[in-house]
Backbone as XML, in Angstrom:
<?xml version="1.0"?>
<chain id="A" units="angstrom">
  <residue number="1" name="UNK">
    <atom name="N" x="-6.330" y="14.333" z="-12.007"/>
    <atom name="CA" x="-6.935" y="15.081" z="-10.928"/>
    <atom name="C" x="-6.179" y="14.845" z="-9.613"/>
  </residue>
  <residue number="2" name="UNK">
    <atom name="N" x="-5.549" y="13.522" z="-9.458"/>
    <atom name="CA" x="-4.877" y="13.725" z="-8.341"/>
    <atom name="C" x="-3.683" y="14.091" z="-7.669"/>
  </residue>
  <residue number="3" name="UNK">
    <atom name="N" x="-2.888" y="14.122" z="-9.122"/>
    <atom name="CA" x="-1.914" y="15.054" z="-8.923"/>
    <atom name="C" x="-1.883" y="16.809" z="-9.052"/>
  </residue>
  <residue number="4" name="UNK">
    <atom name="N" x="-3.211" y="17.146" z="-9.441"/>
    <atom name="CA" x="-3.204" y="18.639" z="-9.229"/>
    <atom name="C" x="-3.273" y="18.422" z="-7.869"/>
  </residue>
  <residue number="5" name="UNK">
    <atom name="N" x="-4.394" y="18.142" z="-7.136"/>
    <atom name="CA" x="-4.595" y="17.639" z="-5.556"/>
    <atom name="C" x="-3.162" y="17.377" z="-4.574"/>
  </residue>
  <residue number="6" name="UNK">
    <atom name="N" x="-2.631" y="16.608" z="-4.986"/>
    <atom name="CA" x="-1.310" y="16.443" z="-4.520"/>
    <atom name="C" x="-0.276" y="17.924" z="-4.405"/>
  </residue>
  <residue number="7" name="UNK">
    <atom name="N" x="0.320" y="18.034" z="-5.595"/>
    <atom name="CA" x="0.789" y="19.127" z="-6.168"/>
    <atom name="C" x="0.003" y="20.510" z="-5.017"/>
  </residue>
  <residue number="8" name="UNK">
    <atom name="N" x="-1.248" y="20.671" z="-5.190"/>
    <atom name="CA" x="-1.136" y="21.664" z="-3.855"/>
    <atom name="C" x="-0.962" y="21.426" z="-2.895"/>
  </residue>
  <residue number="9" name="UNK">
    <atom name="N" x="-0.773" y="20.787" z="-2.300"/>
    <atom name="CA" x="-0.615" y="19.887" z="-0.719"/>
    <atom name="C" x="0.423" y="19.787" z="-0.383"/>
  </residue>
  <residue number="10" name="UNK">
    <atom name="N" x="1.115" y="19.109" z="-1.521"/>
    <atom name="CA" x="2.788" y="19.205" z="-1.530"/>
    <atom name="C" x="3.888" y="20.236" z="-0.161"/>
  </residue>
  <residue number="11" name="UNK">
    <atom name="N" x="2.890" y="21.469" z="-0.065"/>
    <atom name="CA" x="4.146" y="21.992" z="1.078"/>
    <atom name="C" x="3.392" y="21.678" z="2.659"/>
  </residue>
  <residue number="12" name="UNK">
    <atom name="N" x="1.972" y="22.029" z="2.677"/>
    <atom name="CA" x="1.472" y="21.173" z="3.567"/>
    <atom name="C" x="2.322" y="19.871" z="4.363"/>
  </residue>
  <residue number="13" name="UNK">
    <atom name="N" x="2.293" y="18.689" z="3.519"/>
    <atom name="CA" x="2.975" y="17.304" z="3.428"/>
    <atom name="C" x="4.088" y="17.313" z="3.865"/>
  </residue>
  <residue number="14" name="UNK">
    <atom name="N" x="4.801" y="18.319" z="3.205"/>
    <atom name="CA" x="6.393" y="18.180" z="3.216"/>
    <atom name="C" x="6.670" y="18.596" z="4.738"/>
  </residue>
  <residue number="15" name="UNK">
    <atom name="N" x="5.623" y="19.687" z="5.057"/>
    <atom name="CA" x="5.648" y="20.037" z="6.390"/>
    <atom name="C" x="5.879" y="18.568" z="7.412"/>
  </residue>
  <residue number="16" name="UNK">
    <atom name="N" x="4.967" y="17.962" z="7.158"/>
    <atom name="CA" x="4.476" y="16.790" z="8.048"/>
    <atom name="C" x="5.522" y="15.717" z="8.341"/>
  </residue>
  <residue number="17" name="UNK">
    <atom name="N" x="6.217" y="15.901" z="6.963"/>
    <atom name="CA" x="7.275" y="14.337" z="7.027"/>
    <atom name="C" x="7.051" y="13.875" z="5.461"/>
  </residue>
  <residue number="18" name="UNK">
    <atom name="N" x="6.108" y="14.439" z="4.557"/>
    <atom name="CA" x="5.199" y="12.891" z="3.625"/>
    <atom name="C" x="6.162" y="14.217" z="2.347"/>
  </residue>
  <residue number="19" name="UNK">
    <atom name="N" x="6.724" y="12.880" z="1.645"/>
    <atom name="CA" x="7.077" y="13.641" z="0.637"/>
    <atom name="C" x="7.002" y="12.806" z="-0.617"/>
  </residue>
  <residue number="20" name="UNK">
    <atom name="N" x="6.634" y="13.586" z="-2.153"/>
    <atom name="CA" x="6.122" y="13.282" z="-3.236"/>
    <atom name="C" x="7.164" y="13.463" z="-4.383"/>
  </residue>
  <residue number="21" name="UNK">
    <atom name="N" x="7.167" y="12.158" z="-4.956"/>
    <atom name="CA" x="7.921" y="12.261" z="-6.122"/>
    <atom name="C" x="7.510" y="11.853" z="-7.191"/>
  </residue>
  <residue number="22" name="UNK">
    <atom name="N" x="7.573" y="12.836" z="-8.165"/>
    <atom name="CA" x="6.684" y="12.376" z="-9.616"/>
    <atom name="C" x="7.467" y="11.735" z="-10.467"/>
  </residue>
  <residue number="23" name="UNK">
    <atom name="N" x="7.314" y="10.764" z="-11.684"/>
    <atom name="CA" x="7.964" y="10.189" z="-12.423"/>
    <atom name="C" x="7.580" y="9.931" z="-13.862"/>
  </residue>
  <residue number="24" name="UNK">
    <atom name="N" x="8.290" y="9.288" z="-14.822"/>
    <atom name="CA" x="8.059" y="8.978" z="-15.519"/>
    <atom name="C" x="9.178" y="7.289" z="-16.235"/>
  </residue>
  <residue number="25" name="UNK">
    <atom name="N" x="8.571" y="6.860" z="-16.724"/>
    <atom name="CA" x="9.396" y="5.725" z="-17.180"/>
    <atom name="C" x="9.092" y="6.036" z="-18.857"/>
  </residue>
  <residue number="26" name="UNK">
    <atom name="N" x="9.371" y="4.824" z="-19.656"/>
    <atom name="CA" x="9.363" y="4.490" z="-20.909"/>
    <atom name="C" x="8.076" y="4.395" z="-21.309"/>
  </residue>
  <residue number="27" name="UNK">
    <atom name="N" x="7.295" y="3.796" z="-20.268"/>
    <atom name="CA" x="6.047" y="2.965" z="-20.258"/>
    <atom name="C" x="4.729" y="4.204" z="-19.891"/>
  </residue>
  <residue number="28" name="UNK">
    <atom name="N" x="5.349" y="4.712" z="-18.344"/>
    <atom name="CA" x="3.916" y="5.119" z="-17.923"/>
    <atom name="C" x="4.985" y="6.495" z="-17.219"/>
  </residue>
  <residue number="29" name="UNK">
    <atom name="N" x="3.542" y="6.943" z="-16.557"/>
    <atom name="CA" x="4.383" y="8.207" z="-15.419"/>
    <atom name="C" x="3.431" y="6.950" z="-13.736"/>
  </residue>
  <residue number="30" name="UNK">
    <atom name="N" x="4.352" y="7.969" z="-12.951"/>
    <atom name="CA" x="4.203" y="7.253" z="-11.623"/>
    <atom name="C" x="4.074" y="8.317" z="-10.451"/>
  </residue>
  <residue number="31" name="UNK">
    <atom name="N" x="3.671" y="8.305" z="-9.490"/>
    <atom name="CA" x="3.775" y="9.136" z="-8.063"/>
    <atom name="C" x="4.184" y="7.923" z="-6.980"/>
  </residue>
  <residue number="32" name="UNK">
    <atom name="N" x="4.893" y="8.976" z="-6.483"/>
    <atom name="CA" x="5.682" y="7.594" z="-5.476"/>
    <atom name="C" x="5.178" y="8.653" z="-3.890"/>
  </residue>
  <residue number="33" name="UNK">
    <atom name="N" x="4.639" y="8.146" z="-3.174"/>
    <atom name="CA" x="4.884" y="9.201" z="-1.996"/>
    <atom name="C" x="5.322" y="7.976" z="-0.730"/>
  </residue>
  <residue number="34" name="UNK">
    <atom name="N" x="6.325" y="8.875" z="0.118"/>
    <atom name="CA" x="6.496" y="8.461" z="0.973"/>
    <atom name="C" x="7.214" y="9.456" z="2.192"/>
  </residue>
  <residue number="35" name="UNK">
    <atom name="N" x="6.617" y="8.557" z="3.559"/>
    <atom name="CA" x="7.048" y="9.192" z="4.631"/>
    <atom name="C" x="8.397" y="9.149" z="5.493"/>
  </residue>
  <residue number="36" name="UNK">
    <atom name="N" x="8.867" y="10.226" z="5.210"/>
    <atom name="CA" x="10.312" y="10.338" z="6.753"/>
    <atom name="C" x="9.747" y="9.541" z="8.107"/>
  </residue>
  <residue number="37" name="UNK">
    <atom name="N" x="11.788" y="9.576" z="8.342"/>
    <atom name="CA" x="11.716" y="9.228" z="9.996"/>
    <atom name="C" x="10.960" y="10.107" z="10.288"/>
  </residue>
  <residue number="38" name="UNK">
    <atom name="N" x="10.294" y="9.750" z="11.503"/>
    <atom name="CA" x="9.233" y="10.582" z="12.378"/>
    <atom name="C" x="9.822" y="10.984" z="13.691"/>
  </residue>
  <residue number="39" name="UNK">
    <atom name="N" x="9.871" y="12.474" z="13.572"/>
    <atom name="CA" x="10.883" y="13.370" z="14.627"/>
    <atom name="C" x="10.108" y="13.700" z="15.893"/>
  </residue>
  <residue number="40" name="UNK">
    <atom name="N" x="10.808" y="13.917" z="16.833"/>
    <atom name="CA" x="10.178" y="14.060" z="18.243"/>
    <atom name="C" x="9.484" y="15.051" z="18.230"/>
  </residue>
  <residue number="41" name="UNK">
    <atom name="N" x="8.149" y="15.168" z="18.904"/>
    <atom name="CA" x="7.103" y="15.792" z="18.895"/>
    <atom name="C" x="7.824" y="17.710" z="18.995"/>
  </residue>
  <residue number="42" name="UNK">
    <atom name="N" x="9.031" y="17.923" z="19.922"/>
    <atom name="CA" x="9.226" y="19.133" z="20.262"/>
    <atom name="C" x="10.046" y="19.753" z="18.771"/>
  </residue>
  <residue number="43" name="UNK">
    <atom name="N" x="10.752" y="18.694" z="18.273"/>
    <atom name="CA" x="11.521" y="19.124" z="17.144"/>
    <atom name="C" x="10.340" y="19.361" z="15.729"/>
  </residue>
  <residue number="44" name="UNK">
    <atom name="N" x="9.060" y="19.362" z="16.078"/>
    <atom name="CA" x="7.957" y="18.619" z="14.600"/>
    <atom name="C" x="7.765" y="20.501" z="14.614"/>
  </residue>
  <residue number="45" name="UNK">
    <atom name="N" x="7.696" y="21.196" z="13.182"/>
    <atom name="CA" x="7.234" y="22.283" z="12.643"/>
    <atom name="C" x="5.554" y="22.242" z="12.503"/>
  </residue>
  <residue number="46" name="UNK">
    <atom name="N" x="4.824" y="23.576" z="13.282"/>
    <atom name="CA" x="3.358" y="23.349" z="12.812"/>
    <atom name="C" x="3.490" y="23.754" z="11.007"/>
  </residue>
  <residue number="47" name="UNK">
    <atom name="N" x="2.208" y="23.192" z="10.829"/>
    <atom name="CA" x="2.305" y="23.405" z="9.181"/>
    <atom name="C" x="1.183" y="24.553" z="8.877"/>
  </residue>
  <residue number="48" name="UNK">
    <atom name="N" x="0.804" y="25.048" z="10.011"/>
    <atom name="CA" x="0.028" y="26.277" z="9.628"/>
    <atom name="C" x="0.546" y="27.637" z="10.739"/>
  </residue>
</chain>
Protein backbone atom coordinates (compact mmCIF):
# COMPACT_ATOMS: atom_id res chain seq x y z
CA UNK A 1 0.00 0.00 0.00
CA UNK A 2 2.70 2.31 0.35
CA UNK A 3 4.23 2.17 -2.57
CA UNK A 4 1.05 2.61 -4.64
CA UNK A 5 0.88 5.90 -2.29
CA UNK A 6 4.32 6.80 -3.11
CA UNK A 7 4.26 5.88 -6.78
CA UNK A 8 1.45 8.61 -7.13
CA UNK A 9 3.22 11.29 -5.42
CA UNK A 10 6.27 10.50 -7.09
CA UNK A 11 5.96 13.72 -9.53
CA UNK A 12 4.54 15.85 -6.80
CA UNK A 13 8.02 14.92 -4.72
CA UNK A 14 10.22 15.06 -7.48
CA UNK A 15 8.83 18.53 -7.83
CA UNK A 16 9.97 19.38 -4.27
CA UNK A 17 13.56 17.97 -4.25
CA UNK A 18 12.43 14.24 -2.58
CA UNK A 19 13.20 11.58 -4.89
CA UNK A 20 12.27 7.68 -4.83
CA UNK A 21 14.03 4.73 -5.70
CA UNK A 22 12.64 1.29 -5.76
CA UNK A 23 14.68 -1.87 -5.40
CA UNK A 24 15.17 -5.15 -5.14
CA UNK A 25 18.00 -7.42 -3.75
CA UNK A 26 18.35 -11.33 -3.53
CA UNK A 27 16.65 -11.18 -0.24
CA UNK A 28 13.90 -8.53 -0.16
CA UNK A 29 12.69 -5.38 -2.33
CA UNK A 30 13.48 -1.90 -0.71
CA UNK A 31 12.37 1.96 -1.19
CA UNK A 32 15.06 4.23 -0.61
CA UNK A 33 13.81 7.93 -0.67
CA UNK A 34 15.82 10.74 -0.45
CA UNK A 35 16.19 14.49 -0.60
CA UNK A 36 18.33 16.95 -3.01
CA UNK A 37 20.43 19.93 -2.32
CA UNK A 38 17.87 22.44 -1.41
CA UNK A 39 17.76 25.32 -4.10
CA UNK A 40 17.14 28.96 -3.48
CA UNK A 41 13.72 29.84 -2.86
CA UNK A 42 13.58 32.01 -6.44
CA UNK A 43 15.12 29.07 -8.44
CA UNK A 44 12.32 26.32 -6.44
CA UNK A 45 9.38 25.19 -9.25
CA UNK A 46 5.67 25.42 -7.73
CA UNK A 47 4.44 21.85 -7.88
CA UNK A 48 0.96 22.81 -8.66
Amino acid sequence: MLSDRLKRLQPTLAARGVVIDWGRTNASRYIEIARLAALPPHEQAAAF
